[in-house]
N, C-alpha and C positions, 0 to 999 in steps of 0.2 A: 147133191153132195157125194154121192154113193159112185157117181159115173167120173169124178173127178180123181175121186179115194187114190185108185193106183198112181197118178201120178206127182202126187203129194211131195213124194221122197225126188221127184225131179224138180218141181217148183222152188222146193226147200233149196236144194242145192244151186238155182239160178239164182235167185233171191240173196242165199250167202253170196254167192261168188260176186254178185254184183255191187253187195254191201262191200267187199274187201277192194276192186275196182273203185267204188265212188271213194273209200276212204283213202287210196294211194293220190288218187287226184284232189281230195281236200288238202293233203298236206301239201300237195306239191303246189296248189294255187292260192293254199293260203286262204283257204275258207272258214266261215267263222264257229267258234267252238263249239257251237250248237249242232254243226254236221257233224262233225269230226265225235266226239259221242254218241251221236243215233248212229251213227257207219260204225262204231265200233264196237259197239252193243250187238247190229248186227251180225260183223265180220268175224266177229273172238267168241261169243256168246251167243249167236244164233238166234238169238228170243225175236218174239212174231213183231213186237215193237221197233225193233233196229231192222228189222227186213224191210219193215214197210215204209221204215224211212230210206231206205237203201232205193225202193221204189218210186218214193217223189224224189231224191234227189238224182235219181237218174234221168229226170224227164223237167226236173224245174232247174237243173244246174248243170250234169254231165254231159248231155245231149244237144242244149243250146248253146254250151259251151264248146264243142265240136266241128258244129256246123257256122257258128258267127265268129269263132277266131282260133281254130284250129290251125289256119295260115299263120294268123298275125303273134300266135305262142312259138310256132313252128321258126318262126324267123327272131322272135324274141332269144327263143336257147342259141338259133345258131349265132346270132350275135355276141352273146354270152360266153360260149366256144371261142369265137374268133380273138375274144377281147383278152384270153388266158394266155393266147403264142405270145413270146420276146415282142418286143417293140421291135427291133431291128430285122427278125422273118416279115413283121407285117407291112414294115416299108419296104422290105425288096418285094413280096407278094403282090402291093398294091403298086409300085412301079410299076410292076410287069403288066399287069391290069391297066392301067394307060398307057405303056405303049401299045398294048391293043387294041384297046379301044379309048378314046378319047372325048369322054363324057364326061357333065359335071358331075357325076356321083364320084368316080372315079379320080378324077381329079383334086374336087373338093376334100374327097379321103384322101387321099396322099398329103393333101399341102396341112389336112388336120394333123399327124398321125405326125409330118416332120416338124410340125410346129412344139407338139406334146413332146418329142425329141431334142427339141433345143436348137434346133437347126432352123434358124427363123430366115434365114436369107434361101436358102431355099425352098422352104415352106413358103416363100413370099413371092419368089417366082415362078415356080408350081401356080400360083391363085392368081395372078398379074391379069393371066390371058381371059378369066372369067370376071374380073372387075370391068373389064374394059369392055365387056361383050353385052349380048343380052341377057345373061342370067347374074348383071351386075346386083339385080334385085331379090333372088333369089334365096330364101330364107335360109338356106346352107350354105348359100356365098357369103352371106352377110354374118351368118354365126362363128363360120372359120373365118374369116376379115377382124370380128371383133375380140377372137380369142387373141389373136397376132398383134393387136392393136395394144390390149393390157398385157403381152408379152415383153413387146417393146418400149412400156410406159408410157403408153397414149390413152388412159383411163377417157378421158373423154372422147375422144374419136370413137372409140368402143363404143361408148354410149349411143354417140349418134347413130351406129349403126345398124344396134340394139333397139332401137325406140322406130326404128324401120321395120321389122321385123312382125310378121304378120304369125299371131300368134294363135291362131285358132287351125293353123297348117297341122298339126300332132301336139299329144301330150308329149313327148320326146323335144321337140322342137321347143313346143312352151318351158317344157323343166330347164332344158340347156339357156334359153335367150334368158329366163329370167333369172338365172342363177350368176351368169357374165355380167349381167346389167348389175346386179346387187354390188357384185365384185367393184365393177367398174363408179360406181357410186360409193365402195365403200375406200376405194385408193384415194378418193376427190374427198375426202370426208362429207359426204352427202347424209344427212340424219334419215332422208327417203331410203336408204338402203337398209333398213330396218324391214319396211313395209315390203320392198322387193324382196328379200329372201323370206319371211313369212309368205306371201303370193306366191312365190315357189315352190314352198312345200304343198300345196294343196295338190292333190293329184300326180304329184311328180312321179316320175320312173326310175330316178336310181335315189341311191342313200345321199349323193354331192349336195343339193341343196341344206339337207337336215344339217350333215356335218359340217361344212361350211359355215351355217349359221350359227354352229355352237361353236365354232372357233371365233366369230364374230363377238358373239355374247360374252367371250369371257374379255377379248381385247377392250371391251366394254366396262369391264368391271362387274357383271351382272352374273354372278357365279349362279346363283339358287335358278335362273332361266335358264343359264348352261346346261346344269345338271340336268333338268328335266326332258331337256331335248336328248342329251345323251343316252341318259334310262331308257327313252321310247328307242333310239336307236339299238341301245345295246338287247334289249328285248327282241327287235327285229331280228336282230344276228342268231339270236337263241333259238328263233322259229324260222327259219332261214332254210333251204335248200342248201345243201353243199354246192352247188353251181352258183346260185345267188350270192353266197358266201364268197365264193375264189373271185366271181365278177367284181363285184364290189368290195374287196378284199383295201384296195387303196382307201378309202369313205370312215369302213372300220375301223381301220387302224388311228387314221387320226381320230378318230371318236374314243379311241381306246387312250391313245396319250394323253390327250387332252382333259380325259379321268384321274386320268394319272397324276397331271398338273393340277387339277383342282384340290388333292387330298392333301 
């Protein structure tokens, strides 16, 4: 103990510092209340009990969180980023990005992006050359195909090509196909479009499923189910990142009217 003594006053201060580190990354990941008090026990108060949790959560959460999806968060903001510019920057942006290169990702994003524009004739010939090709099967040829599809009032056709769609590709890919399919069942008056936006929400990535579904719930007459999905939402917003906020900033707000309508 005695050979250690001098450097006490440096441990202390890695220890805090690390405790105020784990605590920016619980908020920002949205970890559960239980870190978020041991880090700040640590970080504001210093006591040996918050340091040491500062210490397992830097090696049970911050460090494998680093190493296994430090990429996959890294491409999550910048998408989050991208999703903030005008609509009309991101389609000249993405134009420009196929005429230089002429990929499905590219592509696929363009014919999404003028489709969510309202420009469905060309959002539809943008996507023509990837139906007809080999990535007519393509779980992002098929989810831009089926947005276009209840665009132009072909709830069913969407379907079919929704129930195509290989859904173990990404949780993104899963949240997006079953949230379209719900849609698309819920134009056809389908009673299974209940089950589909519930299967939605389980693990989804943006807020569009939840909200969605409470806008379903009330067209339903089912206000007290409304509510509750809206609470969980509007609770989210409250614990939210300012970036996760502005991204899903569209989700919100109708979660927010739709409160409004219920009162």
């Amino acid at each position: 103990m005695d050979v250690i003594q001098p450097y006490l006053p440096l441990i202390f201060n890695v220890l805090r510092g690390l405790a105020v580190v784990g605590l920016v990354h619980a908020i920002v990941t949205r970890q559960q209340m239980f870190w978020m008090f041991l880090l700040g026990f640590g970080a504001l108060l210093g006591s040996i009990f918050g340091m040491l949790g500062a210490l397992a959560y830097t090696f049970l959460v911050l460090i494998p969180s680093l190493r296994g999806t430090g990429r996959v968060a890294g491409q999550a903001v910048s998408r989050g980023v991208e999703a903030l510019k005008p609509l009309d920057t991101r389609i000249r942006e993405s134009q420009a990005q196929l005429d230089e290169s002429d990929t499905l990702a590219n592509r696929a994003g363009l014919a999404a992006l003028l489709a969510r524009a309202g420009r469905r004739d060309e959002a539809q010939a943008t996507l023509d050359p990837l139906l007809r090709g080999i990535y007519a099967d393509d779980p992002v040829v098929l989810l831009t195909s089926a947005e276009l599809d209840l665009a132009r009032g072909n709830p069913a056709g969407a379907e079919d090509r929704l129930n195509a769609v290989d859904l173990k590709t990404s949780a993104a890919t899963r949240t997006r196909a079953l949230t379209l399919l719900a849609q698309a069942q819920e134009t056809q008056g389908k009673p299974q479009a209940d089950a589909t936006y519930r299967d939605a929400l389980t693990a989804a990535t943006t807020e569009e499923p939840r909200a969605r579904y409470a806008a379903y719930l009330v067209k339903q007459g089912r206000a007290a189910e409304a509510q509750t999905v809206l609470d969980a939402i509007a609770k989210t917003e409250s614990r939210a990142t300012a970036l996760y906020r502005r991204q899903e900033r569209e989700w919100f707000d109708l979660a927010s009217g739709l409160r409004r309508e219920l009162k």
